[in-house]
TORMARDREN-753369 format. One record per residue: residue number from 0; residue in one letter; x, y, z of N, C-alpha, C in turn. Coordinates in nm, 2 decimals, m for minus. Example, Ala and Ser with C-alpha at 12.3 -4.5 7.8 and 13.67 -1.06 7.14 Angstrom:
REM residues 2
{0,A,{1.32,m0.57,0.78},{1.23,m0.45,0.78},{1.32,m0.33,0.78}};
{1,S,{1.28,m0.22,0.71},{1.37,m0.11,0.71},{1.29,0.00,0.79}};
END
This chain:
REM residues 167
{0,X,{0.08,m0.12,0.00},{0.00,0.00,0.00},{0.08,0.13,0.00}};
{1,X,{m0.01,0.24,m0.01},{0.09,0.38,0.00},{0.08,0.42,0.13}};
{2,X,{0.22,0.45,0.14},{0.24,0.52,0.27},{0.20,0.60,0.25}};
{3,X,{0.18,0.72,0.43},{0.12,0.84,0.44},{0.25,0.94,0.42}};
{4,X,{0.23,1.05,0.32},{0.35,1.08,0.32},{0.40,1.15,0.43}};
{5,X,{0.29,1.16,0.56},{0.37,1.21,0.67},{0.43,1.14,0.75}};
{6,X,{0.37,1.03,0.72},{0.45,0.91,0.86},{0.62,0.88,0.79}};
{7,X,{0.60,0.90,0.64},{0.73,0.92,0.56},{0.79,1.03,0.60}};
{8,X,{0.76,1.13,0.60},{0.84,1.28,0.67},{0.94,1.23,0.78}};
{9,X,{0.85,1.21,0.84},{0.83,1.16,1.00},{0.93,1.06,1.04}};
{10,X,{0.93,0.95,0.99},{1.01,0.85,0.94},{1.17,0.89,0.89}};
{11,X,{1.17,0.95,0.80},{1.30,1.01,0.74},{1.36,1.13,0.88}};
{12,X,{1.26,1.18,0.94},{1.35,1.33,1.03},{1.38,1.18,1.16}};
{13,X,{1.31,1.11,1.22},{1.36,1.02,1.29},{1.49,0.96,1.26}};
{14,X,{1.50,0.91,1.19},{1.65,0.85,1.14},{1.77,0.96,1.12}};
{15,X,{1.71,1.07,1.12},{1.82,1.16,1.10},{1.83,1.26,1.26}};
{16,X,{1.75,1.24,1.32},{1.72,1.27,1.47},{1.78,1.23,1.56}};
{17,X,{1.75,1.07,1.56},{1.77,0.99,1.64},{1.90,0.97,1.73}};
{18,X,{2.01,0.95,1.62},{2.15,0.96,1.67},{2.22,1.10,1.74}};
{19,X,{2.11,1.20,1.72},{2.15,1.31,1.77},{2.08,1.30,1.94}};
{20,X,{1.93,1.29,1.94},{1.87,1.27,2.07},{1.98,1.19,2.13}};
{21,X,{2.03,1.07,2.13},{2.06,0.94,2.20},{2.17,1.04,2.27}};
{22,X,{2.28,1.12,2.14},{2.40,1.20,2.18},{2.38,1.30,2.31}};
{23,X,{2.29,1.35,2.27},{2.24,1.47,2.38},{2.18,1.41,2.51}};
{24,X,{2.12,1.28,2.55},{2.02,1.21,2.66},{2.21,1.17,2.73}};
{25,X,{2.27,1.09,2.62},{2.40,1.09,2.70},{2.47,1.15,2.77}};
{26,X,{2.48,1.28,2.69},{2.61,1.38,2.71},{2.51,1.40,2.86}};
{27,X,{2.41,1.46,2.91},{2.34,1.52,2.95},{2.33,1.46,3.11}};
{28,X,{2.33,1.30,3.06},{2.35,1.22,3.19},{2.50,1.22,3.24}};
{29,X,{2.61,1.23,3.16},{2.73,1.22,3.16},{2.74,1.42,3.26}};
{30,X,{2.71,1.48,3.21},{2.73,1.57,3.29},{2.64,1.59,3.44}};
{31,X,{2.55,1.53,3.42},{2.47,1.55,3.56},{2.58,1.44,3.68}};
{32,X,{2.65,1.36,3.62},{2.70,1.24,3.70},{2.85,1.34,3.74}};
{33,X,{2.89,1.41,3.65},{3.01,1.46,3.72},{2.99,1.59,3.77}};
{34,X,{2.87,1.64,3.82},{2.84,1.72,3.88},{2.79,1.69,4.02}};
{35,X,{2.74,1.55,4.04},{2.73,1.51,4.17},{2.73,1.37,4.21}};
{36,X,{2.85,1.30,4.13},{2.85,1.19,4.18},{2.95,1.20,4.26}};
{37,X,{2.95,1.11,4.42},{3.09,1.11,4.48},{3.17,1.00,4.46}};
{38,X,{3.16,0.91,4.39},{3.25,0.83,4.38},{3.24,0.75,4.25}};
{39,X,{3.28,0.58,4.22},{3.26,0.52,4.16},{3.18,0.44,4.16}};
{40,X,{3.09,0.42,4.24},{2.97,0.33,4.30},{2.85,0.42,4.31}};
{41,X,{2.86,0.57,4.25},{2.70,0.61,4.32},{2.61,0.53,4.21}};
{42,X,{2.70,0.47,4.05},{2.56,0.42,3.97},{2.63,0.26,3.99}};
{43,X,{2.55,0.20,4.05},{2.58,0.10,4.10},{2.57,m0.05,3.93}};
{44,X,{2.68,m0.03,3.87},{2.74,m0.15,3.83},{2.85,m0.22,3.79}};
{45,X,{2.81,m0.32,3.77},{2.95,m0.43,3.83},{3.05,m0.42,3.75}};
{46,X,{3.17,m0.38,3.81},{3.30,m0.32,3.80},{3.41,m0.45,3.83}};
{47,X,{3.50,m0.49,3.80},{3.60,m0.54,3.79},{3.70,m0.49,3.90}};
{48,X,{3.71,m0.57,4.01},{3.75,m0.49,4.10},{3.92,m0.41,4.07}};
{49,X,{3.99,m0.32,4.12},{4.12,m0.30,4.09},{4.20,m0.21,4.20}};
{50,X,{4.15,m0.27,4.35},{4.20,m0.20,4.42},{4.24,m0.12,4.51}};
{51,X,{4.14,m0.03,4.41},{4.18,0.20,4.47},{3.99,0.22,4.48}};
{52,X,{4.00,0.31,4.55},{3.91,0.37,4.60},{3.89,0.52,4.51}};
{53,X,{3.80,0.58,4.45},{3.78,0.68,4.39},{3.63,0.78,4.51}};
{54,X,{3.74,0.90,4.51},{3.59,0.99,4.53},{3.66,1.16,4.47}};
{55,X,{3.52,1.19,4.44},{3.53,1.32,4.35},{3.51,1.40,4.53}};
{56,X,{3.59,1.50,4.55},{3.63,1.61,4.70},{3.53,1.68,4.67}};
{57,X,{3.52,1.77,4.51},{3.47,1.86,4.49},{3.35,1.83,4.53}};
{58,X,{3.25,1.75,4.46},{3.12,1.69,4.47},{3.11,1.69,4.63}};
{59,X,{3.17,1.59,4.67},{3.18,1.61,4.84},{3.14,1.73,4.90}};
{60,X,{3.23,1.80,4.90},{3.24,1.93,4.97},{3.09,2.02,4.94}};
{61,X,{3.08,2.01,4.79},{2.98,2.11,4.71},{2.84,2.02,4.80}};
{62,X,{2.81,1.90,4.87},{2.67,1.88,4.84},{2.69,1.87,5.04}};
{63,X,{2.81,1.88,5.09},{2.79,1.91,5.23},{2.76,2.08,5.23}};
{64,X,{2.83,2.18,5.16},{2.78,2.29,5.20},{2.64,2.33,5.20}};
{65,X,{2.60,2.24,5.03},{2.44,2.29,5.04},{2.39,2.24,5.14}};
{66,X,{2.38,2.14,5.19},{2.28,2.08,5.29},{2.33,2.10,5.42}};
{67,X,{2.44,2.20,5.44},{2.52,2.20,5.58},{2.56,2.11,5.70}};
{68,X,{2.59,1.98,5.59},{2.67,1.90,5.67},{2.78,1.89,5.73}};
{69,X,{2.79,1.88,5.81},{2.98,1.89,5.86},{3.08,1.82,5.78}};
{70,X,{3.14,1.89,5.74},{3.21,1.79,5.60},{3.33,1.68,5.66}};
{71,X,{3.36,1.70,5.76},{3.44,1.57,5.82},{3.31,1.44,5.81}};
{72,X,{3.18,1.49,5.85},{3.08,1.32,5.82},{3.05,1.33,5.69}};
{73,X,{3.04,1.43,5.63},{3.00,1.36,5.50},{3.12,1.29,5.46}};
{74,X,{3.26,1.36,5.42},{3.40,1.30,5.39},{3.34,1.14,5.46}};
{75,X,{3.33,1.12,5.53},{3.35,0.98,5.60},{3.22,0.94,5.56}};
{76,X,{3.11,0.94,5.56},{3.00,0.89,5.45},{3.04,0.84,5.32}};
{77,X,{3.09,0.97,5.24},{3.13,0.89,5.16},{3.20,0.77,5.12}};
{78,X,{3.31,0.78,5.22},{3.41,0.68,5.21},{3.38,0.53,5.28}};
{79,X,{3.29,0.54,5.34},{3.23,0.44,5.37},{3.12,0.38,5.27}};
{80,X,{3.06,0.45,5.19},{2.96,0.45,5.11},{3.09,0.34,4.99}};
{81,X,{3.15,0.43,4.94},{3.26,0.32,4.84},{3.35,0.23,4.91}};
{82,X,{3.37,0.16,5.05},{3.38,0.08,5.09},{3.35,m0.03,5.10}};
{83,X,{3.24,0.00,5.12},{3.11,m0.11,5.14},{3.06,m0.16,5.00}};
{84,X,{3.08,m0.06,4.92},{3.05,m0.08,4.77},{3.13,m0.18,4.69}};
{85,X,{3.28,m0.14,4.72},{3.39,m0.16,4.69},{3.39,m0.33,4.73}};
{86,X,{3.35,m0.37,4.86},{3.33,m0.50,4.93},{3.27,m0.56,4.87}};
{87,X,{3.17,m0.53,4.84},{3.05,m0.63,4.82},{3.09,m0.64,4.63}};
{88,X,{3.12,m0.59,4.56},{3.17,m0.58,4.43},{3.26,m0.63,4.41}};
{89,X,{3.36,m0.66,4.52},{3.46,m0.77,4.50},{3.41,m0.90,4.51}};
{90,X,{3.27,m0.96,4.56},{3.28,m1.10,4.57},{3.25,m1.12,4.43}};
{91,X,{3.29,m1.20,4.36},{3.27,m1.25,4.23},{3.09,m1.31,4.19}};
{92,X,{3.02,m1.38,4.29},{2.90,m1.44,4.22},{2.83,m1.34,4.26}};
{93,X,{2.83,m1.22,4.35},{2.72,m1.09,4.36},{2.78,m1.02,4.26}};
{94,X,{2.90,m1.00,4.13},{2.97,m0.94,4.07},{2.90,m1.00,3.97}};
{95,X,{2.88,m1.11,3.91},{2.86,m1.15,3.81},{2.68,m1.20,3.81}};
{96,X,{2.60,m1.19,3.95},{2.48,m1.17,3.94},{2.38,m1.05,3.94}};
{97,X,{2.49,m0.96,3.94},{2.43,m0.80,3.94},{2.46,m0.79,3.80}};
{98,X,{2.53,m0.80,3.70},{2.58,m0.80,3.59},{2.51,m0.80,3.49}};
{99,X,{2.46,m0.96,3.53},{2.34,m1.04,3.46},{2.21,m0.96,3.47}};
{100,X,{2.20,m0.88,3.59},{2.02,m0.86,3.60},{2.02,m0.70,3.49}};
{101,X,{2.17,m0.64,3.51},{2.19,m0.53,3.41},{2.18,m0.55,3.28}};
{102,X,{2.25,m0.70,3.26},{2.19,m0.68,3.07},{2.09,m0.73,3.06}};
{103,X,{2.03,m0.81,3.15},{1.89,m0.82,3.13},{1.77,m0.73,3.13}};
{104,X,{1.78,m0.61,3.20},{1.70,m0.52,3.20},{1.73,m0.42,3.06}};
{105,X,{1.87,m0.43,3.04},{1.92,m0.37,2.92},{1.89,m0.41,2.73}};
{106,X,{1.84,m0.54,2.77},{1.76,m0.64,2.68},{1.70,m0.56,2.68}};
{107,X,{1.59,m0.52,2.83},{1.42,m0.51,2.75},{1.42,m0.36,2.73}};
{108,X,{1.52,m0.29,2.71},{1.48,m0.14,2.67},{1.44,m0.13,2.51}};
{109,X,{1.34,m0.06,2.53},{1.31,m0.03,2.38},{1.36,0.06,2.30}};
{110,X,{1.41,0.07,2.22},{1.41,0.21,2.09},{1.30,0.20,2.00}};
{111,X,{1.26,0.31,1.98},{1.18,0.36,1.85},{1.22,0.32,1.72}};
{112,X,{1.18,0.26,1.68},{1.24,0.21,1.53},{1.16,0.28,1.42}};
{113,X,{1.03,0.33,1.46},{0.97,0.38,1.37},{0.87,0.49,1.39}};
{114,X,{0.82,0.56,1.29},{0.72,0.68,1.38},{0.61,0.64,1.45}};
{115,X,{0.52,0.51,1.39},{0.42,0.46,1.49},{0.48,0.46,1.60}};
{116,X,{0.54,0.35,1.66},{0.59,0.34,1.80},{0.63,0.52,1.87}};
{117,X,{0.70,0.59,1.82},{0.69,0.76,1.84},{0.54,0.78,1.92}};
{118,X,{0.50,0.76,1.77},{0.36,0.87,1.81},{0.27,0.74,1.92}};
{119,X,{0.28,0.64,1.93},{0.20,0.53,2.06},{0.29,0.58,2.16}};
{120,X,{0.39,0.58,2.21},{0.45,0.58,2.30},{0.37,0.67,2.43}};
{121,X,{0.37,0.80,2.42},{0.26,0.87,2.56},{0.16,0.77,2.56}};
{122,X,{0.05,0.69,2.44},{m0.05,0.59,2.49},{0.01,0.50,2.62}};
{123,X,{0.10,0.48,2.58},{0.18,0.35,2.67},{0.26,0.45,2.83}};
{124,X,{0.30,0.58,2.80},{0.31,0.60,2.93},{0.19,0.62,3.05}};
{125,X,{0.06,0.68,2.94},{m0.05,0.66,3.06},{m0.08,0.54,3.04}};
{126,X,{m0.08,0.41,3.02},{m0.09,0.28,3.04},{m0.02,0.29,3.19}};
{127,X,{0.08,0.29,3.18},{0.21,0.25,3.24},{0.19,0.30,3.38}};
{128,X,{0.11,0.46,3.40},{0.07,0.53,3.49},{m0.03,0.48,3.56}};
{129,X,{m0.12,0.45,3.48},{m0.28,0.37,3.53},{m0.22,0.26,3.61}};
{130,X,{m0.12,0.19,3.55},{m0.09,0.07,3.60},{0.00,0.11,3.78}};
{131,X,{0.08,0.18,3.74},{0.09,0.23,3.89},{m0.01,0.33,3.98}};
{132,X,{m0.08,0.38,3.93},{m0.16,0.42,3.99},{m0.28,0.33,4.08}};
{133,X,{m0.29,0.24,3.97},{m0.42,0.14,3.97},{m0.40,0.07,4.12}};
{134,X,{m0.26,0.10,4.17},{m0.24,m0.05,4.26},{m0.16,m0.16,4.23}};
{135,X,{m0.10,m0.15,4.07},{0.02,m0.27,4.04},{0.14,m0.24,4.10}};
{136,X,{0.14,m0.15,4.12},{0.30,m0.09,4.19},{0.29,0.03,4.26}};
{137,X,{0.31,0.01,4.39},{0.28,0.12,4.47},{0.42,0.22,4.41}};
{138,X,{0.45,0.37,4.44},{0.58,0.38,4.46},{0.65,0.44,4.59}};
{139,X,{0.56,0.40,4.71},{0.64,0.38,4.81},{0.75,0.27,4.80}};
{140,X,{0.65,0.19,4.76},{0.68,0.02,4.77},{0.80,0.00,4.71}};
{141,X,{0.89,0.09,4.60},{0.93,0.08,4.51},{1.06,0.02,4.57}};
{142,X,{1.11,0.14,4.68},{1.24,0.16,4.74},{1.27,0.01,4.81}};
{143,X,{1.16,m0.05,4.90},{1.17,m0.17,4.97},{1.20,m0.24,4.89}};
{144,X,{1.10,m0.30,4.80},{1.07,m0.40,4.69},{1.25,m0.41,4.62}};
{145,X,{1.30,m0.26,4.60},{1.44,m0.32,4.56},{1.54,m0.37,4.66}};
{146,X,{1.50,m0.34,4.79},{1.61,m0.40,4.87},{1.54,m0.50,4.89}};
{147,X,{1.43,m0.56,4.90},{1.40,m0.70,4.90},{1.47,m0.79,4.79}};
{148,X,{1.50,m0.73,4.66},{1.55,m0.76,4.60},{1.68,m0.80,4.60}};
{149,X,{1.74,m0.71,4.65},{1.92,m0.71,4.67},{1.93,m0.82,4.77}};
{150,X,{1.83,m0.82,4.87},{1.85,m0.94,4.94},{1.87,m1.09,4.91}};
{151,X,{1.77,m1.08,4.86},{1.75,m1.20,4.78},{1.88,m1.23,4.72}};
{152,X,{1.92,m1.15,4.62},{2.06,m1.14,4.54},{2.16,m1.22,4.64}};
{153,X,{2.19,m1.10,4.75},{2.28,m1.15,4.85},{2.27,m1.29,4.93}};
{154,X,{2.10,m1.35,4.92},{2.12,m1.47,4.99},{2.17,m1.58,4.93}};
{155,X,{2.14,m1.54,4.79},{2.13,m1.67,4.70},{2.31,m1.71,4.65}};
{156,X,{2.36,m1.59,4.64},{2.48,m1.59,4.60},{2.64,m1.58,4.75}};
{157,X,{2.55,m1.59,4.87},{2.67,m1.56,4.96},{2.59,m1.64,5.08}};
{158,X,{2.63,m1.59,5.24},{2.54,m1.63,5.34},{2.43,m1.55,5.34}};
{159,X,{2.34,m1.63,5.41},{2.19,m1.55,5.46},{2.21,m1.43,5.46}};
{160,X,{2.11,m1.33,5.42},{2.12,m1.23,5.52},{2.02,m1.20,5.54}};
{161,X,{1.99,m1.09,5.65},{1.90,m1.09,5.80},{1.87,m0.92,5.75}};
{162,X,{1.76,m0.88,5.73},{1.77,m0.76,5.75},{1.74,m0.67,5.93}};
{163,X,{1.82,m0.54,5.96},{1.82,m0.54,6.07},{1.75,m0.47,6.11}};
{164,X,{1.73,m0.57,6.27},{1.56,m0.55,6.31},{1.55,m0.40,6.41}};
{165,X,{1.49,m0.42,6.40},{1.45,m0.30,6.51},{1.43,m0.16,6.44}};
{166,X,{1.43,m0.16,6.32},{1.43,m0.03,6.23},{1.33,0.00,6.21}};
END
């Protein structure tokens, strides 16, 4: 059949778009990360261990002034924060099962391959909303539900763990 010649337009400015959005969504995240990441663990994945310990001072310093933390605890927050990161990233089967759940989630990302999917996509974010809205996913729940997760992670691939009580 004949195409519409705007979904053709539409189609042709996509392909010549696209590589540009993807460039700018990157750069964009790339700069928000060195503007306030403190270390090498704030995006949590599995790294190859080698070591050394990384924290950005600046970031440090910059997010204790705003919030008027005493910057001796935050300094030590952080460094505890890539410690414990740093630990648990060394064991090899939580290293290579965090890995897994990354390219697996990285599977199911979608791209746009064409203008339909474009112009459906808002259909599918109020889907997606109703569906959290509705009661399929609370997003309190969200934050737990992932450390329920991690747990799990951690039991299956090391000893038990217990989360701790009295909190």
């Amino acid at each position: 059949g004949d195409e519409d010649p705007a979904l053709a337009m539409l189609s042709n400015m996509s392909r010549l778009i696209a590589p540009s959005m993807l460039g700018m969504s990157v750069g964009t995240l790339v700069g928000k990360l060195a503007t306030t990441t403190f270390g090498q663990y704030d995006l949590p994945l599995p790294r190859e261990p080698h070591g050394r310990l990384v924290l950005v001072v600046s970031n440090v310093d910059h997010f204790a002034d705003e919030w008027s933390i005493p910057r001796d605890d935050m300094v030590m927050w952080a460094l505890t924060h890539e410690m414990v990161n740093h630990a648990v990233f060394s064991i090899e089967p939580i290293r290579a099962r965090l890995r897994s759940l990354v390219e697996q989630f990285a599977g199911r990302v979608q791209w746009f391959t064409s203008p339909q999917e474009l112009v459906a996509f808002p259909q599918k974010v109020d889907a997606a909303q109703h569906h959290v809205d509705g009661g399929g996913i609370q997003l309190p729940m969200a934050r737990s539900q992932s450390l329920k997760m991690c747990l799990k992670v951690m039991s299956e691939t090391g000893d038990p763990v217990e989360p701790e009580q009295g909190r």
